[in-house]
Structure formats: structure tokens, C-alpha cells
C-alpha positions, 0 to 999 in steps of 0.5 A: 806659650805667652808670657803672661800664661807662663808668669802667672800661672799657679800666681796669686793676685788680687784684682778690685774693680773686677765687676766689669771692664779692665778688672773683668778683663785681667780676671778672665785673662788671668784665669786663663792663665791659671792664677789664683784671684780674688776679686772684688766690686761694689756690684754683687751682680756683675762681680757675680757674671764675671765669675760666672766667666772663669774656670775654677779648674784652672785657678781658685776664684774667691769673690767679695763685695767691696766698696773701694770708697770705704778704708773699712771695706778695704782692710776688711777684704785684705784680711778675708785674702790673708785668711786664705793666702800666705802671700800675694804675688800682684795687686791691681788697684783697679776700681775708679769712677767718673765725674764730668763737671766743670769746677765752678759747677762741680760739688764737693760731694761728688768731688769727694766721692771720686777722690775717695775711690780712684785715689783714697782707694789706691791708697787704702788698697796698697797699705792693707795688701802691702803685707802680703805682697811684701811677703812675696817672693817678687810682690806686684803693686799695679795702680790704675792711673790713666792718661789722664793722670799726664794731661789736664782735660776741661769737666775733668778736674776731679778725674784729674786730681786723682790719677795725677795723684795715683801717678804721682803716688805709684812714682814715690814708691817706685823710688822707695822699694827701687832696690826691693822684692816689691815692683811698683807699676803705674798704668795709664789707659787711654780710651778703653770701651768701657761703661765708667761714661754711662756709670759716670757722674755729671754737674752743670752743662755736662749733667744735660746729656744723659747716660745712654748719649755719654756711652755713645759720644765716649765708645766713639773716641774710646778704640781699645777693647778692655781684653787688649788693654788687659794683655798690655798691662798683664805683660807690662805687669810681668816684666816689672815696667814702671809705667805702662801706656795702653792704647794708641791715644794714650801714647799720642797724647804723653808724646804731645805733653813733650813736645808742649808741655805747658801749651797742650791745652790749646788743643785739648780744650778744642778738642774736649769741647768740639 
């Protein structure tokens, strides 16, 4: 029996973002599992095929349409799930969005709307979840960064920002709960074929290519299928790692962040260009 089927069955977790991708990913593999979610998008229609996915004989499946760019959203959700659980055992804070600009040509509008929900989301999301997750007997806090939180790409500054922040966020509590019943886990995928390229948003030379060209230029590089990226983070998840890298390009690029700390940008800006 896999570790992840043995740690999460009967478990209760809550997973934002579960619409599509990692989020639908950990939802189905979790459900399989026998754990008990609930789940939240800002799309009622993927929200809805995912749970179309799931087998509600092996765990409850309760679902909410969320906007994780909203604090009120937010708490709302957390107080719907405390109406029906005493506890949480895992919360992935995992929605996040896209935004390719250049920063002279990038507007604060959308530099905004990215920070309030691949940031300001993870924030809300812990703070109105802290409670049940505390109530735990061994509470999960699984915060979505990305490798892009260890290393500055050019189009990305937005991006960036907030999953440095998430990392730098998730490391603060790390030390705060170190000897507590909370572990407090960072995630940091590499290129997982996901659709947040087509969903993305654009300003300036990176607005000229259009969604469908964006999706294909990314599944390109992007190698990771969110099923096995969903593996890698429930079994990082139950044995309690702080940091958790998925895929092989995320792990290249932390090993180049080391070896060139503050020279890597030679290669990633060729590379982001070409």
C-alpha cells in the first residue's frame, strides 16, 4: 500500500485551485486515497468536472466557488468547511495565475490582480484555515511557490514577486511552528503541463503571441504531468519535508542558483529569450 494512500485515508483536506491542473491532480489522487476534501475554483465549470472525476464512496467531496483574489471569499470558504469539520488535517493553498510582461511595459492592474492571488491568496488562505489545521492532531500547511520563487526570469517580475514571497512566507512559519503539531511545507514545481500559459496574462512584446501559441511554446518545455507532480507533493506532504521540488528542471535550476548565485542570470535571460 502507497504512502500516500496509507497517510490520507479517512484524512480531511482542503485544496483551492482544484478546477484544474495540480489542484484537480492532488483532488483525484487524494480521493483515491479515501480523504475527505473540499474544494474550491473561481470556475464553477471545471470545479464541477473535477468533481465529476471523484468517487464520493471513498471520501466526502464538498465544493465552493472561490475567488482566492478576494480575502471575503476566502474566509467565507474557511467557515462553510468549519461548519462541516472539527479539524483540517492538509491545506494546499494552491490557486495561482499568470502574467508575462516586461516591467516597464507590465500595469499595475495586472501586477496587482497576480499578487492578490498567487500571494495575498496564500496568506488569506492560511490565516482563515490556521484554526482548523491547528485543531489537528498533525495539521498540514502546503503553500504552492514555484521555482520560480528561487530564480529571476525576464516577463516575469509579477510572478516572481509572489512565489518568492510564498517561499519566503512559508520559511517564516517553518521557524515559527518548528516545534509544533503544524508542518508547514513550500512547493516549488518546475514546468508542469498545465494550462495557466493559455489563462495567463500578457502586456507588451509578450501580449503579441496569443493563447493558443503560449500553451504550445510552454507544453514544450513544461515535461511534468500535474498526476506525477501531484504524487511528489502528497508524498512530500506526508512525510512532513519543508521544501519540496517537482520535476527534473526545477531540481537543475536550484542546482544552478548554487553553483551561480548571483550570476545565473546570464543563462536564464538567454534562455527566456531564445
Amino acid at each position: 500500500m502507497a504512502l500516500i494512500d496509507r497517510y490520507f485515508a479517512g484524512k480531511t483536506a482542503a485544496i483551492s485551485g482544484a478546477g484544474d491542473g495540480i489542484g484537480r491532480a492532488l483532488a483525484i489522487r487524494l480521493n483515491h486515497a479515501g480523504c475527505h476534501l473540499w474544494l474550491s475554483d473561481i470556475n464553477a465549470t471545471t470545479l464541477a468536472e473535477t468533481c465529476e472525476q471523484l468517487d464520493e464512496q471513498r471520501g466526502r467531496v464538498v465544493s465552493r466557488t472561490v475567488d482566492c483574489g478576494q480575502r471575503d471569499d476566502i474566509f467565507h470558504w474557511a467557515e462553510a468547511v468549519a461548519n462541516d469539520t472539527p479539524h483540517l488535517d492538509a491545506l494546499f493553498n494552491n490557486a495561482g495565475v499568470g502574467y508575462g510582461a516586461r516591467f516597464a511595459d507590465s500595469t499595475e492592474d495586472n501586477f496587482e490582480w497576480l499578487m492578490n492571488i498567487n500571494f495575498w491568496g496564500v496568506v488569506h488562505g492560511t490565516r482563515a484555515f490556521l484554526p482548523l489545521l491547528s485543531a489537528a492532531p498533525k495539521g498540514h500547511l502546503v503553500n504552492l511557490s514555484s521555482i520560480f520563487g528561487m530564480v529571476g526570469i525576464p516577463t516575469q517580475s509579477a510572478y516572481n514577486a509572489a512565489k518568492f514571497a510564498v517561499r519566503g512566507f512559508s520559511e517564516a512559519l517553518q521557524a515559527e511552528y518548528l516545534d509544533g503539531p503544524l508542518a508547514v511545507t513550500s512547493v516549488h514545481p518546475g514546468g508542469i503541463r498545465t494550462n495557466i500559459a493559455r489563462s495567463a496574462r500578457t502586456d507588451g512584446d509578450a501580449n503579441m503571441a496569443d493563447a493558443d501559441e503560449r500553451d504550445r511554446h510552454f507544453k514544450q518545455l513544461a515535461r511534468t504531468t500535474p498526476e506525477r507532480a501531484a504524487e511528489i507533493i502528497l508524498t512530500g506532504t506526508a512525510r512532513a519535508k519543508r521544501r519540496i521540488m517537482v520535476g527534473w528542471d526545477a531540481w537543475l535550476i536550484l542546482q544552478l542558483t548554487k553553483l551561480l548565485p548571483t550570476h545565473y542570470h546570464w543563462i536564464t535571460a538567454r534562455v527566456a529569450n531564445d
